[in-house]
N, CA, C and O atoms as a MOPAC input file, in Angstrom:
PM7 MOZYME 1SCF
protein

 N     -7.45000 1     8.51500 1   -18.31000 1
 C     -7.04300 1     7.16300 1   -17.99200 1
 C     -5.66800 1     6.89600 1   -18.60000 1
 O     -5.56600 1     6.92800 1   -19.82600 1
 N     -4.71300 1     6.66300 1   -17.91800 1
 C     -3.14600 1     5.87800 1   -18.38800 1
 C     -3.60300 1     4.35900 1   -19.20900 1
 O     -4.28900 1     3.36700 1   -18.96400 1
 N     -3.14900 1     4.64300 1   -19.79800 1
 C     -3.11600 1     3.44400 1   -21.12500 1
 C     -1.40500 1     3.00800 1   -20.98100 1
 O     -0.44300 1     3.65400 1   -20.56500 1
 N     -1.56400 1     1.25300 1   -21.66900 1
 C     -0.32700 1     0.47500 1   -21.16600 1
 C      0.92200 1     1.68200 1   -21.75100 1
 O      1.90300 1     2.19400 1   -21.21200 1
 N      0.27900 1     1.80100 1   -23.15000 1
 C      1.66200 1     2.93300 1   -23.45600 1
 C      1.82300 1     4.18900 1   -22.88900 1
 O      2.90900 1     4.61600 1   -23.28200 1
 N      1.40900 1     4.80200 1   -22.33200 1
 C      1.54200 1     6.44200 1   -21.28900 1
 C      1.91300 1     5.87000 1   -20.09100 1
 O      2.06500 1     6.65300 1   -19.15300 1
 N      2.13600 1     4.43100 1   -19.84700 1
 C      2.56900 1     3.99200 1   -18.20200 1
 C      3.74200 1     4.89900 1   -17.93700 1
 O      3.78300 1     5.82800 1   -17.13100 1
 N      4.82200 1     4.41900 1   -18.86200 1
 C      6.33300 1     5.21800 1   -18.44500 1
 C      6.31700 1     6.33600 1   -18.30100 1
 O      7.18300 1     6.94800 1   -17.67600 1
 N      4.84300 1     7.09900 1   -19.11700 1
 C      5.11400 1     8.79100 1   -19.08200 1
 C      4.15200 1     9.47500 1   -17.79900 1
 O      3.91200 1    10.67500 1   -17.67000 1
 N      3.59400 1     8.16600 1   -16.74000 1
 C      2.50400 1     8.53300 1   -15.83200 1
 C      2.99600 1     9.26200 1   -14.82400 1
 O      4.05700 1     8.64300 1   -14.74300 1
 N      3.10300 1    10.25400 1   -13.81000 1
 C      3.97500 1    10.91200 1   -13.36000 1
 C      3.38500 1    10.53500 1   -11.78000 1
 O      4.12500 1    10.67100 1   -10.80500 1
 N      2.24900 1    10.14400 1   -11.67300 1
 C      1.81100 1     9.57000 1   -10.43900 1
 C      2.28700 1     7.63900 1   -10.24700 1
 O      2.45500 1     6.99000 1    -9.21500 1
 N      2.34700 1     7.36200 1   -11.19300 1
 C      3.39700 1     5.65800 1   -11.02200 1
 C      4.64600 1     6.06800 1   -10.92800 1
 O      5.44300 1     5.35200 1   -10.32100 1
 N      5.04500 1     7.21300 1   -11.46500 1
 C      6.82800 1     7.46500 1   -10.83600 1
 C      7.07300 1     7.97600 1   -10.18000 1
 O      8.18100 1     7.70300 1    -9.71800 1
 N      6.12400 1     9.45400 1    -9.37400 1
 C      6.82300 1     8.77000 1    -8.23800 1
 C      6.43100 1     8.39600 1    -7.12800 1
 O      7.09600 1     8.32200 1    -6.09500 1
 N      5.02400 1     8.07000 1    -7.33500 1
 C      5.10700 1     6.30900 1    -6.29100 1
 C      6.35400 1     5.44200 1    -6.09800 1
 O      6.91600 1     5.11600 1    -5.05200 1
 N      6.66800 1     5.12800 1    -7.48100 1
 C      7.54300 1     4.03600 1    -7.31700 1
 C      8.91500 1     4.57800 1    -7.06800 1
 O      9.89300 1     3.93200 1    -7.44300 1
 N      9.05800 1     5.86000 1    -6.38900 1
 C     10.35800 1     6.46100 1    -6.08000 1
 C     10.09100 1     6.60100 1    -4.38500 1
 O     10.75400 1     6.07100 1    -3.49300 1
 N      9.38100 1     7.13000 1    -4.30500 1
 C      8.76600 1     7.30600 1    -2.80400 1
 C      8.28300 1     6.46700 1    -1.79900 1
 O      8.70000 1     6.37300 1    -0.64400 1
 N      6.91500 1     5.56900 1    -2.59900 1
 C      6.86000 1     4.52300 1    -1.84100 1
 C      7.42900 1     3.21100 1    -1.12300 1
 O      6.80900 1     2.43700 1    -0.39300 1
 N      8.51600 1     3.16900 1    -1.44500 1
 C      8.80300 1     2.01100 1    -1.01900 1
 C      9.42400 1     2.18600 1     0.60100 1
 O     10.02100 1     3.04500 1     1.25000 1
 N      9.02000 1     1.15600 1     0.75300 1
 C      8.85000 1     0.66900 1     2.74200 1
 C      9.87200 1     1.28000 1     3.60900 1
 O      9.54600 1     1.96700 1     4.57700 1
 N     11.03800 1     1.06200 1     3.30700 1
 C     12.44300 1     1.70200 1     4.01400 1
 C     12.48500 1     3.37400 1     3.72400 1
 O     12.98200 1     4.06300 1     4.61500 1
 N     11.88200 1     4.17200 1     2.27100 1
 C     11.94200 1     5.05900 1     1.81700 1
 C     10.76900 1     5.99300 1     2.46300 1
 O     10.96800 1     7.20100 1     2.58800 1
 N      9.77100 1     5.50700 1     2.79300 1
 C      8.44600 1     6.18700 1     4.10800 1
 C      9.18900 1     5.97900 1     5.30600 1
 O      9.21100 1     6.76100 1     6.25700 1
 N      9.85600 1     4.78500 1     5.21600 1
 C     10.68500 1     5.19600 1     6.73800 1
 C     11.34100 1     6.20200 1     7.53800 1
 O     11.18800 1     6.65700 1     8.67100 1
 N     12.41200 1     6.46500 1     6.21300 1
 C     13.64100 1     7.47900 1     6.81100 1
 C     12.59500 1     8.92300 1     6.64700 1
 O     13.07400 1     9.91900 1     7.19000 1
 N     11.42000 1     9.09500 1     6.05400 1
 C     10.47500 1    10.23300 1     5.82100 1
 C     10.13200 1    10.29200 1     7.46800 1
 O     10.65600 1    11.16400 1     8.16100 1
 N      9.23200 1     9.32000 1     8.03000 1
 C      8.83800 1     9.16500 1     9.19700 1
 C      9.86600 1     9.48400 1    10.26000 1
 O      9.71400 1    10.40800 1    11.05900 1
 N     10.76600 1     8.80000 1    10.24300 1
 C     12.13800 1     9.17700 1    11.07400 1
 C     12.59000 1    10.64000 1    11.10700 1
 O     12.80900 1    11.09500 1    12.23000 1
 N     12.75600 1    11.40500 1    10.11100 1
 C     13.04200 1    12.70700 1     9.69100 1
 C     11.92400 1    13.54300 1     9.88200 1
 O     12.15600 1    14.71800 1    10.16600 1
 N     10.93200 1    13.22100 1     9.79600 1
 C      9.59200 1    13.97500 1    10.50800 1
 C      9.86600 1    14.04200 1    11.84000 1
 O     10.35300 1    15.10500 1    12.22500 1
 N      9.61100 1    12.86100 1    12.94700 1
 C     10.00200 1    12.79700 1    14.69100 1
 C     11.14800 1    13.54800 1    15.15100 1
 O     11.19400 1    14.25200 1    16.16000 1
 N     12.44000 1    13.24200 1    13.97500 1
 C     13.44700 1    13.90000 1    14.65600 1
 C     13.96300 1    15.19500 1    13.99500 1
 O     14.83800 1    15.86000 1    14.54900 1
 N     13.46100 1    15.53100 1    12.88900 1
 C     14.15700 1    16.82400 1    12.74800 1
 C     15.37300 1    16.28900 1    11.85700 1
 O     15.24100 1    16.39100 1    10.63800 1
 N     16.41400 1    15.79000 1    12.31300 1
 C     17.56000 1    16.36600 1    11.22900 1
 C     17.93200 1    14.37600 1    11.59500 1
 O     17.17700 1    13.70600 1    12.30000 1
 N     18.90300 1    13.93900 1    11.08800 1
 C     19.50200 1    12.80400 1    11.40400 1
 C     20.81400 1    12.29900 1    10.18500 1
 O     20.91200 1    12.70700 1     9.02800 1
 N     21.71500 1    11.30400 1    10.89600 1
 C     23.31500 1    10.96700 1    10.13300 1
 C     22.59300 1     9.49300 1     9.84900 1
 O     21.61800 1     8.92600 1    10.34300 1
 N     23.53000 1     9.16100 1     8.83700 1
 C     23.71500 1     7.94000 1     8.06100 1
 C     23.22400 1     7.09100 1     9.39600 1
 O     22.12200 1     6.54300 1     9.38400 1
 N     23.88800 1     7.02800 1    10.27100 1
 C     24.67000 1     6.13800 1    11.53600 1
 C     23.34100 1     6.07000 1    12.32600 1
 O     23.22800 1     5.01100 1    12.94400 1
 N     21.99000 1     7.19100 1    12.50400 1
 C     20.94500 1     7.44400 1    13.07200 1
 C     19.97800 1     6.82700 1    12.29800 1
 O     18.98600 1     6.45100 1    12.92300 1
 N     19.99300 1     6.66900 1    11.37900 1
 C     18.87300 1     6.06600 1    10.61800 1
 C     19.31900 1     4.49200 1    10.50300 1
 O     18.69500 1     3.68700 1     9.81200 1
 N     20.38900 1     4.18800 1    11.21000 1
 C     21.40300 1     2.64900 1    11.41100 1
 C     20.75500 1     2.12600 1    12.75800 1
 O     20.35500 1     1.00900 1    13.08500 1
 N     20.78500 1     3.01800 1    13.24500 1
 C     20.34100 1     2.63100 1    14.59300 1
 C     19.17600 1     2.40200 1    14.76600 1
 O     18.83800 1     1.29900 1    15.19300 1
 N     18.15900 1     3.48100 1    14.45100 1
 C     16.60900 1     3.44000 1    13.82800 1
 C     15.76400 1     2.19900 1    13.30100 1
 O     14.61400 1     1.79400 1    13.47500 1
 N     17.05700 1     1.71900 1    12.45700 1
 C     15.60500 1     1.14100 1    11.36500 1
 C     16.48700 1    -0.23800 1    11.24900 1
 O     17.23200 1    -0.65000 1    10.36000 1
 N     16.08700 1    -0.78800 1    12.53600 1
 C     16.53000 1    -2.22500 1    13.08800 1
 C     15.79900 1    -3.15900 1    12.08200 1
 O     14.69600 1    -2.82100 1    11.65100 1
 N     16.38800 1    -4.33700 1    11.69100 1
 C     15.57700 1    -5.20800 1    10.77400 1
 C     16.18200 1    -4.69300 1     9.02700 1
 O     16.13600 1    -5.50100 1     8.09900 1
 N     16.57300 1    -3.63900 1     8.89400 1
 C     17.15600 1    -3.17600 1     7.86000 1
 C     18.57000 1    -3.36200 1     7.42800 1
 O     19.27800 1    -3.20100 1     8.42200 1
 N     19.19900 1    -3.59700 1     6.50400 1
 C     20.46300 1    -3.96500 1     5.86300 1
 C     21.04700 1    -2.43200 1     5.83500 1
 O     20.49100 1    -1.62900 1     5.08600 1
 N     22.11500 1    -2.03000 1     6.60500 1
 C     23.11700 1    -0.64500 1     6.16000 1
 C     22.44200 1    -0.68900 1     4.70900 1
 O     21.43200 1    -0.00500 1     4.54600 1
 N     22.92600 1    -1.43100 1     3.67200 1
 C     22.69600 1    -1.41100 1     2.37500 1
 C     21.41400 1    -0.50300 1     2.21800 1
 O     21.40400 1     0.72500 1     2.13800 1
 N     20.29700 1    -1.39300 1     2.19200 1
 C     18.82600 1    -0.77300 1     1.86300 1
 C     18.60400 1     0.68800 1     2.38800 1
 O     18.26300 1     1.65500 1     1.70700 1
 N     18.86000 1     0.65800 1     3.71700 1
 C     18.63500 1     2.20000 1     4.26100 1
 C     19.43200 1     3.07600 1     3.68600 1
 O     18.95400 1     4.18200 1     3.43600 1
 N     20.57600 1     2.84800 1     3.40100 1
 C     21.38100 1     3.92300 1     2.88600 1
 C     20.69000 1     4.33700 1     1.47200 1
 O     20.47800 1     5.50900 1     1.15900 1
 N     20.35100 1     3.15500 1     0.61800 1
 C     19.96900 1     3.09200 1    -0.91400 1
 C     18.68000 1     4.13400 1    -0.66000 1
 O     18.39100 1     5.02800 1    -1.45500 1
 N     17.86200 1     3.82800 1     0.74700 1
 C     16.43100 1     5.01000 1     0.42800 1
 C     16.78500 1     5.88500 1     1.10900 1
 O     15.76300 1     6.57100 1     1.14700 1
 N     17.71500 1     6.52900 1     1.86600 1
 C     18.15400 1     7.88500 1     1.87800 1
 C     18.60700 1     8.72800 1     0.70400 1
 O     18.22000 1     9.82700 1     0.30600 1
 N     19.79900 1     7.66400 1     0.14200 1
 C     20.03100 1     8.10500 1    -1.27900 1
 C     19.50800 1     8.57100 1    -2.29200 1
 O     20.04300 1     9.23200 1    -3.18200 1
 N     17.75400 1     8.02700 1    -2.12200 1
 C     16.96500 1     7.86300 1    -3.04200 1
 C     16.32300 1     9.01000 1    -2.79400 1
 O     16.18900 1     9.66900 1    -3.82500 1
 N     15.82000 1     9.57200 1    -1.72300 1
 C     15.41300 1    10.89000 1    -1.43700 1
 C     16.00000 1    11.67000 1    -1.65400 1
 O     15.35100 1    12.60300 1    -2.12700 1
 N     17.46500 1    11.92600 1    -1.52400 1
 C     18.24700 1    13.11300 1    -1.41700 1
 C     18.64000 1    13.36300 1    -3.05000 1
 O     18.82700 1    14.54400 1    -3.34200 1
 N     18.78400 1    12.36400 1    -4.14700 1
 C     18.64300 1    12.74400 1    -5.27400 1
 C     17.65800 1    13.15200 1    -5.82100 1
 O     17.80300 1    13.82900 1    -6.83900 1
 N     16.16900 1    12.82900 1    -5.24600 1
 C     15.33000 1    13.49900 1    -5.34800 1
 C     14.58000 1    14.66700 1    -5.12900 1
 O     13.53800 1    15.18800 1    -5.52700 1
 N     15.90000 1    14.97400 1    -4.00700 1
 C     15.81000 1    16.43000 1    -3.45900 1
 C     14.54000 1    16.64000 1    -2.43200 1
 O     13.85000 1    17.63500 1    -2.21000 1
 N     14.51100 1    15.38200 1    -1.92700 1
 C     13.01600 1    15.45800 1    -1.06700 1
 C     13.48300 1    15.14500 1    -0.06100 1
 O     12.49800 1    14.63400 1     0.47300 1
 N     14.56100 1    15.02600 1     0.89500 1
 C     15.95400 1    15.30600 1     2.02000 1
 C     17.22100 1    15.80700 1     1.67300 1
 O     17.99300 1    15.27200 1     0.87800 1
 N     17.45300 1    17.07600 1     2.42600 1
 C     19.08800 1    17.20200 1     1.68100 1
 C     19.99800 1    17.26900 1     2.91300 1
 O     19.66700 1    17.43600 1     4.08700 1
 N     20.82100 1    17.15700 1     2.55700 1
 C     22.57800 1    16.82300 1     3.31500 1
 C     23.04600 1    18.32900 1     4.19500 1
 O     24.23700 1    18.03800 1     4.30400 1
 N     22.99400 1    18.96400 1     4.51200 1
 C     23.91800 1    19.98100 1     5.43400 1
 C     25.10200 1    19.60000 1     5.63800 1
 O     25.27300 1    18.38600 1     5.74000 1
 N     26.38000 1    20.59100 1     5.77100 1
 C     27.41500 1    20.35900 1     5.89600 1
 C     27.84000 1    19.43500 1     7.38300 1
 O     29.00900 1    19.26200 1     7.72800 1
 N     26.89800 1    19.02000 1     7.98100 1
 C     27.53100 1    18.34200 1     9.22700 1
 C     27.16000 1    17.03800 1     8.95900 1
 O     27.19000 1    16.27400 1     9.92300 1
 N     26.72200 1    16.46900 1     7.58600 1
 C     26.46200 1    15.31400 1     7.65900 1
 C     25.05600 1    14.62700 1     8.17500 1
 O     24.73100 1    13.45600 1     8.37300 1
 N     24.21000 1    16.17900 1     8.33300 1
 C     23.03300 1    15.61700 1     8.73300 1
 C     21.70400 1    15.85100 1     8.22500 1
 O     21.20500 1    16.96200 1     8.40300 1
 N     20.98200 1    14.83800 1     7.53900 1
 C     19.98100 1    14.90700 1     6.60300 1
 C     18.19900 1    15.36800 1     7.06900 1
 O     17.69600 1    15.23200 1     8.18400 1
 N     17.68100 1    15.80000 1     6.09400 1
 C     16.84900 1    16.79900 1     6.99900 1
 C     15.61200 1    17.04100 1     5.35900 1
 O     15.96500 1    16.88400 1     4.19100 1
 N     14.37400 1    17.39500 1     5.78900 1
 C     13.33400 1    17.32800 1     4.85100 1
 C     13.31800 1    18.79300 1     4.32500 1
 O     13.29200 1    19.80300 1     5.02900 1
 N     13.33000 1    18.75300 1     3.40800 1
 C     13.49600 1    19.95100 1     2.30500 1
 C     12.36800 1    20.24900 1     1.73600 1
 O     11.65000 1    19.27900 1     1.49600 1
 N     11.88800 1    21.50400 1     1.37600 1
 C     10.34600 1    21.55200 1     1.54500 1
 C      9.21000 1    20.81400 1     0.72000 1
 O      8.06200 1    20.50300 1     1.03900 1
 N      9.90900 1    20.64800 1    -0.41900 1
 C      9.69800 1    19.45200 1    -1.06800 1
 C      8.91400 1    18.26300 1    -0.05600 1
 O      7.75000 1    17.88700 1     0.08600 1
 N     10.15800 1    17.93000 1     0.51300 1
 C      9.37500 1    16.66800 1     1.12300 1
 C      8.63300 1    16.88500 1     2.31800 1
 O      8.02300 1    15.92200 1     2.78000 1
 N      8.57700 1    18.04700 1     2.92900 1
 C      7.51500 1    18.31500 1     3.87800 1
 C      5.93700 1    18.71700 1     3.17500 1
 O      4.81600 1    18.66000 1     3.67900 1
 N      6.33700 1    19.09000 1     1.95700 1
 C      4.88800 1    19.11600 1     1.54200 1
 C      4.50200 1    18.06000 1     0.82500 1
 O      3.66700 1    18.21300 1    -0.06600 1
 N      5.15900 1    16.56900 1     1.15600 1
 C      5.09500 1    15.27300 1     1.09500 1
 C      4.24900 1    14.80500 1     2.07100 1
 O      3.26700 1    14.16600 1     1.69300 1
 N      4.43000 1    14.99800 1     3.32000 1
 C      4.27200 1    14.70300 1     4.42100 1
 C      2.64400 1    14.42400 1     4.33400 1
 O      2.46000 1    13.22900 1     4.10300 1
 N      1.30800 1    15.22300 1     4.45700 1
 C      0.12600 1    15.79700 1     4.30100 1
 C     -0.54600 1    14.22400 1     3.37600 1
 O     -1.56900 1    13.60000 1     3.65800 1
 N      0.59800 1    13.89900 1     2.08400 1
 C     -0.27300 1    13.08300 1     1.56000 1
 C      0.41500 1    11.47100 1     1.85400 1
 O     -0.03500 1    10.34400 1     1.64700 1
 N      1.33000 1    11.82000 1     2.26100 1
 C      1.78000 1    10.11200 1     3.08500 1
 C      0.52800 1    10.14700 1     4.09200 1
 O     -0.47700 1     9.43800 1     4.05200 1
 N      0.80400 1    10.99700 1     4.85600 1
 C     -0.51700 1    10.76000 1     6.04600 1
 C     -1.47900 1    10.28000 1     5.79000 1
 O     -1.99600 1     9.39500 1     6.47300 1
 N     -2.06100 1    10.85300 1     4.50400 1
 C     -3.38100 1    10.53700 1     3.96500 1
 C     -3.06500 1     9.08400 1     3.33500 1
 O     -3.98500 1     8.28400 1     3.51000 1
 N     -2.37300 1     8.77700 1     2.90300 1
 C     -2.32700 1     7.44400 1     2.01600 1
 C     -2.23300 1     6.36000 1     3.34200 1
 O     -3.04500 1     5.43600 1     3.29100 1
 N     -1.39100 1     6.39200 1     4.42400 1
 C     -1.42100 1     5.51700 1     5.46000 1
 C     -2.92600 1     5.41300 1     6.18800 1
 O     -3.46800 1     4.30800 1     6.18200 1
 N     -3.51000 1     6.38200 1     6.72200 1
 C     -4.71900 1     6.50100 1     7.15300 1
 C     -5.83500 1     5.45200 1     5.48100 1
 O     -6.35400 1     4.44100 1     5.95400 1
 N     -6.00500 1     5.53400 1     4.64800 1
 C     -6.36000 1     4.98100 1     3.80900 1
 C     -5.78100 1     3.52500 1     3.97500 1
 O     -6.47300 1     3.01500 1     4.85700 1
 N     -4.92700 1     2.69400 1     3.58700 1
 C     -4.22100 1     1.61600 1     4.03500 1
 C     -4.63400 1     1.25500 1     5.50900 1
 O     -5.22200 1     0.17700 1     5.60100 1
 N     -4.44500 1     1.93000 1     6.64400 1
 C     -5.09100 1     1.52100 1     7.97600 1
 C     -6.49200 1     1.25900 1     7.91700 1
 O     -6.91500 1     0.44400 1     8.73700 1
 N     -7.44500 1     1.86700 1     6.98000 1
 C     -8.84400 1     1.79700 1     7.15500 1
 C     -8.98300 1     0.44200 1     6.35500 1
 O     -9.62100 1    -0.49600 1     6.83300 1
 N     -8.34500 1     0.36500 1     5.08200 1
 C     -8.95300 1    -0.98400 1     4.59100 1
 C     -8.39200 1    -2.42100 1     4.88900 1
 O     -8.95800 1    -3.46300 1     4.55800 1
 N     -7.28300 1    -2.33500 1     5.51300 1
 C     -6.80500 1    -3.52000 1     6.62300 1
 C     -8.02200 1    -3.51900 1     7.77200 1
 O     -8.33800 1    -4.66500 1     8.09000 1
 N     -8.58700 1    -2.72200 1     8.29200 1
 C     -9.46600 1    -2.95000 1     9.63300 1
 C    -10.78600 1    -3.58000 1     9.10900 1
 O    -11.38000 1    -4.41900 1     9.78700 1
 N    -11.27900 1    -3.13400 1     7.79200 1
 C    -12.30000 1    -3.56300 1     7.23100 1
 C    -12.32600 1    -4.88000 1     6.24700 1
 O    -13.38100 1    -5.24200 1     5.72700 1

């Protein structure tokens, strides 16, 4: 059990709180359908979104090394984050079941 003091050292609250967030499953989802994609594609994509925010959770992946950059400018899931993939699935399917219920 994580106790209040082992929070900072919990390695499943960090990186949740690196991964999960809403725009940051996005560009995952996006990069899953399409394979590779530019700044400018994930602009177009993820309508309702601020340039700002989307860029900040691309950013946020690629320092995390869970999308990386190719020399043409086009960002792409690194195996890292494909063996991401398996438990997003699972966590959305979980979230879909207890919204229906």
């Amino acid at each position: 059990m994580v106790t209040a003091s082992d929070l900072s050292k919990c390695p499943i609250r960090n990186v949740l709180s690196r991964i999960c967030r809403p725009d940051t499953l996005w560009v995952l989802h996006l990069l899953e359908a399409h394979g590779e994609a530019t700044l400018h594609d994930f602009g177009k994509w993820m309508e309702g979104v601020s340039y700002e925010d989307m860029e900040n959770a691309v950013r946020s992946l690629a320092e995390d090394r869970i999308i990386g950059l190719d020399t043409r400018g086009k960002y792409s899931l690194t195996d890292t984050g494909r063996s991401f993939l398996p438990p997003m699935r699972a966590l959305e399917k979980w979230c879909e079941k207890q919204i229906e219920e």
